[in-house]
C-alpha positions as CSV (number, residue, x, y, z in Angstrom):
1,X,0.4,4.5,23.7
2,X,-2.7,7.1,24.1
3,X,-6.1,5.7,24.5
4,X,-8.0,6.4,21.6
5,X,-11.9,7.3,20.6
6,X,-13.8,4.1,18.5
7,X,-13.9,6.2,15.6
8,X,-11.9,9.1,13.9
9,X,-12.6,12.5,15.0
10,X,-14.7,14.5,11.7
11,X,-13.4,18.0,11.6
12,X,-13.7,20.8,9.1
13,X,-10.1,19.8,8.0
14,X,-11.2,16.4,7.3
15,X,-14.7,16.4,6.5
16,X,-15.0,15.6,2.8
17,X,-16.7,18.5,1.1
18,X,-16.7,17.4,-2.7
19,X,-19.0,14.7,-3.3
20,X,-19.7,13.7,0.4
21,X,-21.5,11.5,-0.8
22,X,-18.3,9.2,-1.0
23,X,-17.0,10.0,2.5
24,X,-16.7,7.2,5.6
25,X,-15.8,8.4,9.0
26,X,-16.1,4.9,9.7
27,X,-12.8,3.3,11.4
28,X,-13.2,-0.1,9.8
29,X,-13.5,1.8,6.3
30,X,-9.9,3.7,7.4
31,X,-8.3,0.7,9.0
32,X,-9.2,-1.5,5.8
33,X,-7.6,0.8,3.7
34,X,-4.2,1.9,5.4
35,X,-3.9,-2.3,5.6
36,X,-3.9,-2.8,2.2
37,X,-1.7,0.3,1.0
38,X,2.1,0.3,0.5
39,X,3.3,3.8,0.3
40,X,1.6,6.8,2.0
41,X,2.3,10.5,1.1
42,X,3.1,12.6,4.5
43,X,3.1,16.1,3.9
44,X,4.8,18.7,6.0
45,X,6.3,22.4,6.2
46,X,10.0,23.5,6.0
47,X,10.5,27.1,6.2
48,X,7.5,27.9,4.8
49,X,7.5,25.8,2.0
50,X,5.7,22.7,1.9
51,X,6.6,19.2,0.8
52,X,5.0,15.7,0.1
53,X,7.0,12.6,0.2
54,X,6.4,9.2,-0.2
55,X,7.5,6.6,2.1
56,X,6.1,3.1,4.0
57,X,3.9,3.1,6.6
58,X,2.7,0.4,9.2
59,X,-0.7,0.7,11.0
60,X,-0.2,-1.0,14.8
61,X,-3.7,-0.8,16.4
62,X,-4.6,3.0,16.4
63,X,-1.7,4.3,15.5
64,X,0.2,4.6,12.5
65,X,4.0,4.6,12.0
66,X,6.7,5.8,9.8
67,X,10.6,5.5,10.1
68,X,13.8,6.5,8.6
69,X,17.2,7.9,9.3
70,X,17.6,10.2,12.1
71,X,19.0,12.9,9.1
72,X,15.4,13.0,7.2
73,X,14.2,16.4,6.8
74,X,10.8,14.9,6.6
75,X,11.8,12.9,10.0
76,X,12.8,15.9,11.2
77,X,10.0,18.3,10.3
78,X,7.6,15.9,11.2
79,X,9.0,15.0,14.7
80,X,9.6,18.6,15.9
81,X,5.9,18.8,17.1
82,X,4.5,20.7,13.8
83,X,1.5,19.0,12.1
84,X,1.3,16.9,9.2
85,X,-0.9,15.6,6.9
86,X,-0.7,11.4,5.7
87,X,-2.1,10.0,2.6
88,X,-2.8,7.0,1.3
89,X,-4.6,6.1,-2.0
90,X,-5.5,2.8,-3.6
91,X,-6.6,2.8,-7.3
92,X,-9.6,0.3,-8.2
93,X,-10.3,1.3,-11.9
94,X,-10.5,3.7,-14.7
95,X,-13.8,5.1,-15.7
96,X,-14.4,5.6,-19.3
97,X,-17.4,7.4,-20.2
98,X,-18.9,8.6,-23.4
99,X,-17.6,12.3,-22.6
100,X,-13.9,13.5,-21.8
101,X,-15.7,15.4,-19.3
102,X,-17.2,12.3,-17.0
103,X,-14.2,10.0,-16.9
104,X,-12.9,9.3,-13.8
105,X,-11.1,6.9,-11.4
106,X,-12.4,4.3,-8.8
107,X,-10.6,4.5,-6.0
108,X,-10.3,4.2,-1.9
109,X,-8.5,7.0,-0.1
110,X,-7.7,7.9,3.5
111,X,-6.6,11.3,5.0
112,X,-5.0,11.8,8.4
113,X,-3.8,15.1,10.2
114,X,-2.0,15.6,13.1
115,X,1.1,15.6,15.5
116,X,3.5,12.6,15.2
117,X,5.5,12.2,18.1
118,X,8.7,10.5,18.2
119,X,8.7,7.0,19.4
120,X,11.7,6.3,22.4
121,X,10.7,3.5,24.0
122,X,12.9,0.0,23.1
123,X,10.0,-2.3,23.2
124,X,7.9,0.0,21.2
125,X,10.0,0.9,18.9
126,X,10.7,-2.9,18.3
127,X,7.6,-3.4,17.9
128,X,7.5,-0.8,15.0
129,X,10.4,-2.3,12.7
130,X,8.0,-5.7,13.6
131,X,4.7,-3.7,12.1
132,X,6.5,-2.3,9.0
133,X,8.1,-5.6,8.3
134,X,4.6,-7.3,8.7
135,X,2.4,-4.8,6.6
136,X,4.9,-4.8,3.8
137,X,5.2,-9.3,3.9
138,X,3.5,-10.6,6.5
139,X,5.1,-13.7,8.3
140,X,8.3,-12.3,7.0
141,X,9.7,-10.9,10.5
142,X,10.0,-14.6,12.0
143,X,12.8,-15.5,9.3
144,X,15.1,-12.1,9.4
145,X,17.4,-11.4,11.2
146,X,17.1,-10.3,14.9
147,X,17.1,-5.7,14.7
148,X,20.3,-4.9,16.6
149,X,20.4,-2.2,19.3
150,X,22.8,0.1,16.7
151,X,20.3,-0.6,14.4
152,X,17.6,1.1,16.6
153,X,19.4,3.6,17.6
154,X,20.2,4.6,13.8
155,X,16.6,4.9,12.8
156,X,13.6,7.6,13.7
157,X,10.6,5.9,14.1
158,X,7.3,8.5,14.4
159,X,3.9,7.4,15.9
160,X,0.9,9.0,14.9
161,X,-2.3,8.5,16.1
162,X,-5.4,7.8,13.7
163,X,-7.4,11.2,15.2
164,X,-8.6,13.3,12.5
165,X,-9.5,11.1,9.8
166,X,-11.8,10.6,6.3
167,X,-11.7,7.8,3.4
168,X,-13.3,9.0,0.2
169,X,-14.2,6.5,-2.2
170,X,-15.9,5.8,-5.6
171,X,-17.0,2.7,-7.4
172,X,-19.4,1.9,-9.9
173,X,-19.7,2.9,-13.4
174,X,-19.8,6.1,-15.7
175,X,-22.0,8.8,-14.7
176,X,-22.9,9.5,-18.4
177,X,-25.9,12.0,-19.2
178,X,-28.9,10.9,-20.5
179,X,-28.3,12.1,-23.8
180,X,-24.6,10.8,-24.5
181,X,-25.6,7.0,-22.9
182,X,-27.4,7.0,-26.5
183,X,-24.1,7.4,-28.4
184,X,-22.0,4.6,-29.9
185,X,-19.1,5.0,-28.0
186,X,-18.1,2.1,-25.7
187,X,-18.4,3.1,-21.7
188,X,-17.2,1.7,-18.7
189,X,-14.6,0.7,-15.9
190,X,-11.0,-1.3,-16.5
191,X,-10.9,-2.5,-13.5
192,X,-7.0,-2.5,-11.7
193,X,-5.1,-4.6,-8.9
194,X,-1.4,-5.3,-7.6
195,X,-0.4,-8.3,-8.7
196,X,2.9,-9.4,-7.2
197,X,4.9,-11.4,-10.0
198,X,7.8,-14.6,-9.6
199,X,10.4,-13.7,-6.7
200,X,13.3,-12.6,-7.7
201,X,16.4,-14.3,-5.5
202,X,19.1,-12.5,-4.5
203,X,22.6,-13.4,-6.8
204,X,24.3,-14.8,-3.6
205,X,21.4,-17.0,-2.9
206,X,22.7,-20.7,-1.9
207,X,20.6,-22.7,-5.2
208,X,19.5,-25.2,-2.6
209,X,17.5,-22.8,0.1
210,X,13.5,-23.3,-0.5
211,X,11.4,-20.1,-1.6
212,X,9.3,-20.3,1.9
213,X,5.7,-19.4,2.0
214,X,5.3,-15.3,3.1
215,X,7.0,-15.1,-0.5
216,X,5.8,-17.9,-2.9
217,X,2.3,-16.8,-1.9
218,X,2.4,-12.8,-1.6
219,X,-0.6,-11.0,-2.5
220,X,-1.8,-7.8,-1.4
């Protein structure tokens, strides 16, 4: 795994030009947030025509990997040594101000660019299936069972490194104008979370096996 820099490189691609104001280059700020996301958006070219997919993520350290089947054309793309570009976004709150014009969003967001490379290895690509398993539940990978050699084999896993990076964010209230914080018209912020409901068992699910802990007690 490549030896990387205490903090993510700020380039013209991703230093934040709109509202800088809201920008960290800080690798705390970036790791905090790719922790607590789910799904990340990886964009990519085919043929000149670009896509943006959704799909799970694991961050291992300074790195960041993704997986799928060996036939993805996202896999595919994003493994032949082209670069790509990885989102991920996590939504805080609605803004409601007095105006259409000044609503907006609170939010925590993290851009990365660069070149994924494909991840060979058998103990490091074990220890990718353990990241993703961990991110999504953690403490879950201790009661599944053991990944089998076909099962490697049948899945791309991608590494790529947390170089070029930004997080943009934005909390607080309305940014009303002076004159329309003296209308009657209610302003402010609904705030948002994920809130994981009861645990759904599988149908085949022997009545008698206890709902263990990683699952009783999930929370993002």
């Amino acid at each position: 795994m490549p030896a990387m820099k205490s903090q993510p490189a700020v380039t013209p691609r991703t230093r934040v030009r709109r509202h800088p104001e809201r920008a960290s280059y800080d690798r705390a700020v970036v790791n905090r947030v790719l922790d607590e996301g789910l799904i990340c958006h990886l964009g990519f070219v085919v043929d000149g025509v670009p896509w943006v997919v959704p799909t799970m993520y694991a961050r291992a350290g300074e790195v960041l990997y993704v997986h799928g089947s060996p036939a993805s054309r996202m896999l595919q793309a994003a493994g032949s040594g082209a670069e790509i570009c990885v989102t991920v976004t996590l939504l805080d709150g609605l803004v409601l101000a007095r105006s259409a014009f000044n609503h907006s969003m609170n939010y925590r967001s993290v851009m990365l660019v660069g070149r994924p490379e494909p991840v060979t290895e058998i103990q490091e690509k074990m220890a990718a299936f353990q990241a993703l398993v961990e991110h999504v539940v953690r403490g879950r990978w201790e009661h599944v069972r053991a990944t089998t050699a076909k099962e490697l084999k049948a899945t791309t896993v991608l590494r790529l490194a947390i170089g070029e990076a930004s997080c943009k964010l934005r909390e607080g209230g309305p940014g009303d104008t002076r004159e329309d914080a003296q209308l009657p018209i209610w302003a402010g912020v609904i705030p948002l979370q994920l809130a994981a409901g009861p645990a759904i068992p599988a149908p085949d699910l022997p009545p008698q096996l206890a709902l263990p802990a990683h699952v009783l007690g999930y929370r993002r």
